[in-house]
N, C-alpha and C positions, 0 to 999 in steps of 0.2 A: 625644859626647852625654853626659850629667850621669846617672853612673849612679845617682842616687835619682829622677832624673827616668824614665830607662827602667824602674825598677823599678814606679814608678807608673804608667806606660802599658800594662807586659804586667797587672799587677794589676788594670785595669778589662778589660781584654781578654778574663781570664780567668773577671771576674765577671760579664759580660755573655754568655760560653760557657755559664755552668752556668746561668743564666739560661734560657737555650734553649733546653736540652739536658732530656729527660725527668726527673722529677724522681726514678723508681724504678730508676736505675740504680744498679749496686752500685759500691764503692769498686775502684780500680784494683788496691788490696793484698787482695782479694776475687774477683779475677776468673781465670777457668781463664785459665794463658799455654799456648799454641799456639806448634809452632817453624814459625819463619818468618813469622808472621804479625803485625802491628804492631797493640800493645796499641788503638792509637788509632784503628784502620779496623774497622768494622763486620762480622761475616763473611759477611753477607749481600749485599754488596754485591762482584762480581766484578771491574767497571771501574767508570771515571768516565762512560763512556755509561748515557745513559738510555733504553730503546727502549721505547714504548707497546706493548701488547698492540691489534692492532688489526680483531681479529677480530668479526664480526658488524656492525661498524660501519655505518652508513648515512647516507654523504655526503652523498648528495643530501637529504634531509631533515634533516641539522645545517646545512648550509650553505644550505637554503631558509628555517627558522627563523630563521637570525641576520643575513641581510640585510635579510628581506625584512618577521617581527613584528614587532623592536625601531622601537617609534618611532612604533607605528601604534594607531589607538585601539580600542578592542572589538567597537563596530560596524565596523570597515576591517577589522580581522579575521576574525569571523564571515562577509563578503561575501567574504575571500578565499579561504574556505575552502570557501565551494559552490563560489566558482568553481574552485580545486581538486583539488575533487569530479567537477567538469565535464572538464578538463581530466587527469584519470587514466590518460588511454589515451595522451597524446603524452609522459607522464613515463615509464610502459613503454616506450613505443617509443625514445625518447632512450636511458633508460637501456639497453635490449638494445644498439642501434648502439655502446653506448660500448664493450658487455662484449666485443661482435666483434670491435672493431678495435685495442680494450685487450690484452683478455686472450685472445681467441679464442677465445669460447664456443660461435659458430656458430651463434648461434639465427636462426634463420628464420621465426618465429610467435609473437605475443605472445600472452599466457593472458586469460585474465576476469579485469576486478579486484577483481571482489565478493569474493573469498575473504581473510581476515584477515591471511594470510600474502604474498598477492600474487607467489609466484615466478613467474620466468620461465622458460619451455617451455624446454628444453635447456639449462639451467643446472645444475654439478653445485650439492648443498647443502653438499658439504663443503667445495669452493674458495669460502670468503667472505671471503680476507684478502687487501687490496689490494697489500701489500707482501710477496714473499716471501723467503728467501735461498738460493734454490737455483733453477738454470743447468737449463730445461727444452727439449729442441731443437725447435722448432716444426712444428706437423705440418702437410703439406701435403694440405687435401681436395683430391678431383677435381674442384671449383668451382674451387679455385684454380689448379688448372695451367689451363684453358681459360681466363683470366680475356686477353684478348686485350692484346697493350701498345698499342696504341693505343686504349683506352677511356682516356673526359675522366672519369669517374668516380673520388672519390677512394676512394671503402670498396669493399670486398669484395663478390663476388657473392654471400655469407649474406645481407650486409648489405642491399644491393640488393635482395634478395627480401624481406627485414625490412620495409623500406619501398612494395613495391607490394603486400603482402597487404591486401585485404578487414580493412577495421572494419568495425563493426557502430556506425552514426550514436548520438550521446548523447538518450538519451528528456529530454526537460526539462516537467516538469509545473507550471504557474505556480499560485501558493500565494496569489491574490488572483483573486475571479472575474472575469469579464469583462465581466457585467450583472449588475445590483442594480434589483429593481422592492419596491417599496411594497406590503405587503400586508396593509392596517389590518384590526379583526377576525377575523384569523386568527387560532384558538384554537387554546390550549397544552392540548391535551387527548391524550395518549399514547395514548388507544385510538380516534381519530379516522383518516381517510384522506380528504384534502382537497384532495389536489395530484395530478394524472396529466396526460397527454402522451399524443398522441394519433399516432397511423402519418402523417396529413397535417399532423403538424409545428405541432399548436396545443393550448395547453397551457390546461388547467381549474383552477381554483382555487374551493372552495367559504371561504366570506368572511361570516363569520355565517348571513344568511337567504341571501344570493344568491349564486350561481354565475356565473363570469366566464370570460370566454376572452381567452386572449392569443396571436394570432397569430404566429411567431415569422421570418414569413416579412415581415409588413405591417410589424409591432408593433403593432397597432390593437387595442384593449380594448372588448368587447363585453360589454352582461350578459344571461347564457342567461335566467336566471328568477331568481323575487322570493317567495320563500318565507312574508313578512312578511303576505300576507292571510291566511293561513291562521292565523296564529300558530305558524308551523313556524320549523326553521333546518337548515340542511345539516350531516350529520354525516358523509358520504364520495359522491367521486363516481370514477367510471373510463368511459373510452373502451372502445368497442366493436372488434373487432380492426382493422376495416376504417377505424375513424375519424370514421363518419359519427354515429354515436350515442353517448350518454353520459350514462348511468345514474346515478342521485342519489339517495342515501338520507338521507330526514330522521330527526332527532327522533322522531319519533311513530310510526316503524316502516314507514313508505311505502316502497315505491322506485319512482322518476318516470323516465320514457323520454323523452328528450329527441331531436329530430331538431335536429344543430348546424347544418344549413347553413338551414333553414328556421326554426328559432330556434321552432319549437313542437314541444308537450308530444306524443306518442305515446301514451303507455300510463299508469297507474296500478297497481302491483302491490298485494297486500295480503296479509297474512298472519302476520307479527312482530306483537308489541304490547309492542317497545322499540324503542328507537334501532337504527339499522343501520349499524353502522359497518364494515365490510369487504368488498366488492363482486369480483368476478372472471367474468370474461367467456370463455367457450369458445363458439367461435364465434359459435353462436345462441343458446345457451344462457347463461342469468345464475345464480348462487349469489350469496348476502346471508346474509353472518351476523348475529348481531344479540346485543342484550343481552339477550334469553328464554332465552340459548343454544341457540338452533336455527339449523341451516342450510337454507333453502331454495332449488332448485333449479327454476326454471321453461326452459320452452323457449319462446320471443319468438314466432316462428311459431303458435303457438297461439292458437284464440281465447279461450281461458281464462287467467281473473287465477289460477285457481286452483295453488299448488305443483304441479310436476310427482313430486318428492322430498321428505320432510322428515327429516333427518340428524340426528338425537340421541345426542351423547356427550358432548360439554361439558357441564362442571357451573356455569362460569361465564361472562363472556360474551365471545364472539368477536369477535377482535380481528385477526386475521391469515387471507387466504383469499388462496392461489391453484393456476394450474391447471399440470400439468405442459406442457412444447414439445412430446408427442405426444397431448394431449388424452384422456389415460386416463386420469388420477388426479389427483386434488384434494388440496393439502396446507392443514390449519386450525390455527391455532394460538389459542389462550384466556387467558382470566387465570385457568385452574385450573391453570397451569404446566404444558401436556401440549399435544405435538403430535399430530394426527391423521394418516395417510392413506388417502383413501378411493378406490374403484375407479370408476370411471364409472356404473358400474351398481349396487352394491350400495349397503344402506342402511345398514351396520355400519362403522366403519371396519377395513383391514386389516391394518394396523401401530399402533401406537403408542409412545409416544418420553416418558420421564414422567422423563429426566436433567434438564431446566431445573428450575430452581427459583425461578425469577420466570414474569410473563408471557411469552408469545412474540407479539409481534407481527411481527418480523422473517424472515420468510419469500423464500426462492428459489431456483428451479430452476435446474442448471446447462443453459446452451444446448451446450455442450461432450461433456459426460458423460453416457450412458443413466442415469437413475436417482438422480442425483447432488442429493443436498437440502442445502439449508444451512438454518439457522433460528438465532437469536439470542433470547438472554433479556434480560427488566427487571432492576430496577435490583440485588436481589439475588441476582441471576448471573452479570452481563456476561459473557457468555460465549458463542460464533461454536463453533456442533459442526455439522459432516457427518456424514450419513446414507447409505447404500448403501441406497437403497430398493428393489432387485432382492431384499438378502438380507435386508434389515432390522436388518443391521447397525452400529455408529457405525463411521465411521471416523477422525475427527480434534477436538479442539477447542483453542480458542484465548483465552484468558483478554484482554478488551479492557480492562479495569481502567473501563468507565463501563457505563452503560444504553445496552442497544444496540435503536434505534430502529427502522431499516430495512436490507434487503440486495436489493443488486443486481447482477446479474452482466455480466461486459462482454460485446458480441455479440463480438466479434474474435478475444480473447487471454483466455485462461484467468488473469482476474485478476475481483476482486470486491471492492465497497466499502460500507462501511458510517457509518451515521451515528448519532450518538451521544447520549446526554443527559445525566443527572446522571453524575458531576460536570463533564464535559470539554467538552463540546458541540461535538464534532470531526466532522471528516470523513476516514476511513482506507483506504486504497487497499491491500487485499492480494493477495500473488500466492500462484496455488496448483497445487499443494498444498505448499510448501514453504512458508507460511503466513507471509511477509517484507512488515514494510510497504514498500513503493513510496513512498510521498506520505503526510503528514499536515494538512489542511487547518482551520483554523482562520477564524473572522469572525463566528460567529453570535454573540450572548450568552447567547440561551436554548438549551433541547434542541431539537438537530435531528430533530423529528418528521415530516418528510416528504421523501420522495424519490421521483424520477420519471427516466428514461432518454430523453434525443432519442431518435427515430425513425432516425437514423445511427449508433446509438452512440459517438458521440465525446463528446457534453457530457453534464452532468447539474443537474437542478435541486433546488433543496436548501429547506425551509421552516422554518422557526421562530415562536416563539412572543416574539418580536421584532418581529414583523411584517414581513418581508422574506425576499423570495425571491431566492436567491442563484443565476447560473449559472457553472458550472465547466467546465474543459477540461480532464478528468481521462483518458478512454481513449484510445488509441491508435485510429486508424480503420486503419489496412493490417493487412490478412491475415498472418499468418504466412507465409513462402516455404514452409515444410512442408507446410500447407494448400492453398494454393493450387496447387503444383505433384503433389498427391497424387492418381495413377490413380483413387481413388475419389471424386472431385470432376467431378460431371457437365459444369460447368460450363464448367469449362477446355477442354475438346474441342470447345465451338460455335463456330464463326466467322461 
């Protein structure tokens, strides 16, 4: 070869080296020399292997990302990832079978996968590196020596027990309801109650002047009454416990007793001289708050219209009434931003609660807990706080970031939802008391001002100022196994 031709070839060689090569290294006649060691090798580097650090690693989600995102569109994504939301219990369960037959972890039980970290039950934390370089002799458990040679099974009896443990089924709460009715002149009015459900399964809607029933058993639409001779309009109505009666308070401070299966008027109360908007029924007994801020308390059985009680502490007007699951105490809530509770019998209330700082209309008893209140503020609170009304205690609150309109508690499972207004106009399903949303439901456009419970506790109806009544399949209907199989549960012992 042309040695000015070779001189020219190592010369671009060399200029495309320092090319590459960082630009703040020091001169070779600048550099410490080391014996043994070759000016032109790195000392950092011990051989020409490269070995990854490959601890912490987690295969199964690099290798679930790069098959399965690449390629796919945002919507295919998002849908892939409820459904591998859904599917989080057989990706535990895979991966524990791998670690037994891998690495011989042993696990016999997979964990909950709620927790951020998601280990698995008998997994050490320290052994997390796939590759190791050291000769460990394998232990043999006493599962393994019985493990019979003529079993067709290929894993291990860990593993075998891995796979016939007891899951607990996936809850799937669908995020669209499952009816939608029409409910023109329903007013956006926040201190209104317009919408109840009734124990025989048929649901009231007040609707400007008249009151409507919707069978949920026919579907058939009745109208109770017509408000409109009067020059009245309905500002709340609610079912009596038993379902046959259904109480209506207008405009103008009335409340009308309606008998629903014979479709006429019973009674006239009189006493308010405002609007009545919050109604609660104990037994026999009806309470109406009203915008005078007074609470009046009759008993139906009487032949007098006259109040049987009249409750004065609100300074502005009542907005939220009801009664507790043992029929001793009455919780009110106002737009003076203060909640009441009052005793069956007294005319004072005997707590009060003055942390909200909006209205409360959002009011509920726990069916679960002796004593247990929840109550929610307007629009300058959003804000979900329990009460210990035994001590008169707070014990929890939960910042909903909107106006929180109504609360209702499930009959089953100690979970509760609420519904929302400015700004969000949602529906939140929380569990308690570890206060975790469940479910966020979306479809109204306006604030969700009304809420009602089926008679099963499984669905719920939702109103707005949209004009549409929305039904959801939000609670769980089966009992807890704790409950149901618990010596203090009358029930389980009849045959």
């Amino acid at each position: 070869m042309d040695q000015g031709y070779e001189h020219r070839l190592l010369r671009q060689i060399n200029l495309q080296n320092l090319s590459e090569s960082p630009p703040a290294s020091p001169p070779a006649s600048q550099r410490p020399s080391t014996p043994g060691m070759s000016p032109f090798k790195s000392p950092s580097k011990l051989g020409d292997r490269f070995i990854p650090t490959r601890a912490g690693a987690n295969w199964g989600v690099s290798f679930h990302l790069s098959t399965e995102e690449n390629g796919k569109s945002p919507n295919q994504n998002r849908k892939a990832k409820e459904s591998g939301a859904e599917s989080g219990k057989d990706s535990l369960a895979y991966a524990a079978l791998l670690r037994n037959e891998l690495l011989g972890a042993g696990i016999e039980k997979v964990s909950d996968p709620q927790g951020e970290e998601r280990r698995l039950e008998g997994a050490s934390p320290a052994r997390r590196n796939l590759f190791q370089y050291t000769v460990r002799a394998k232990r043999c458990s006493p599962d393994d020596e019985d493990v019979s040679p003529f079993s067709l099974s290929p894993v291990s009896n860990k593993s075998q027990k891995l796979l016939r443990s007891p899951r607990k089924p996936t809850r799937k709460i669908s995020k669209i309801p499952f009816k939608v009715l029409d409910a023109p002149e329903l007013q956006d009015d926040f201190y209104l109650n317009l919408v109840d459900w009734s124990s025989l399964n048929v649901l009231s809607v007040g609707l400007g002047t008249c009151v409507y029933l919707w069978s949920a058993c026919t579907s058939q639409v009745t109208r109770l009454c017509d408000l409109s001779v009067d020059g009245d309009s309905v500002t709340s109505v609610s079912w009596s416990e038993r379902g046959g009666h259904v109480a209506v308070g207008t405009h103008k401070g009335l409340v009308q007793i309606w008998d629903a299966v014979a479709g006429k008027k019973v009674n006239t109360l009189e006493g308010h001289t405002a609007r009545v908007g919050a109604l609660a029924w104990n037994a026999d007994q009806l309470s109406s708050g009203s915008r005078d801020r007074l609470i009046l308390q009759r008993d139906l059985r009487s032949p007098s219209v006259l109040p049987e009680r009249r409750l004065q502490g609100h300074r502005q007007e009542v907005c939220g009434l009801k009664w507790s699951p043992d029929h001793q105490h009455l919780a009110s809530g106002g737009n003076d931003n203060k909640l009441f509770v009052w005793s069956g019998a007294g005319a004072s209330p005997v707590q009060s609660y003055t942390e909200h700082l909006a209205a409360v209309k959002a009011i509920a008893w726990s069916p679960h807990q002796h004593g247990l209140l929840a109550s929610g503020g307007g629009t300058a609170d959003r804000c979900i706080r329990f009460w210990n009304t035994l001590t008169g205690q707070p014990l929890q609150a939960v910042d909903t970031g909107s106006q929180v309109c109504n609360l209702a508690w499930s009959k089953h499972a100690s979970e509760l939802v609420s519904t929302h207004g400015y700004s969000q106009n949602q529906i939140l399903l929380w569990k308690y008391p570890s206060l975790t949303q469940v479910a966020k439901l979306t479809g109204h456009s306006y604030r969700v001002l009304y809420l009602a419970v089926s008679p099963d506790g499984e669905a719920i109806v939702t109103g707005a100022g949209d004009e549409t009544l929305r039904f959801w399949n939000v609670f769980s209907k089966a009992r807890s196994p704790k409950e149901s199989n618990s010596c203090l549960n009358l029930f389980t012992r009849i045959r």
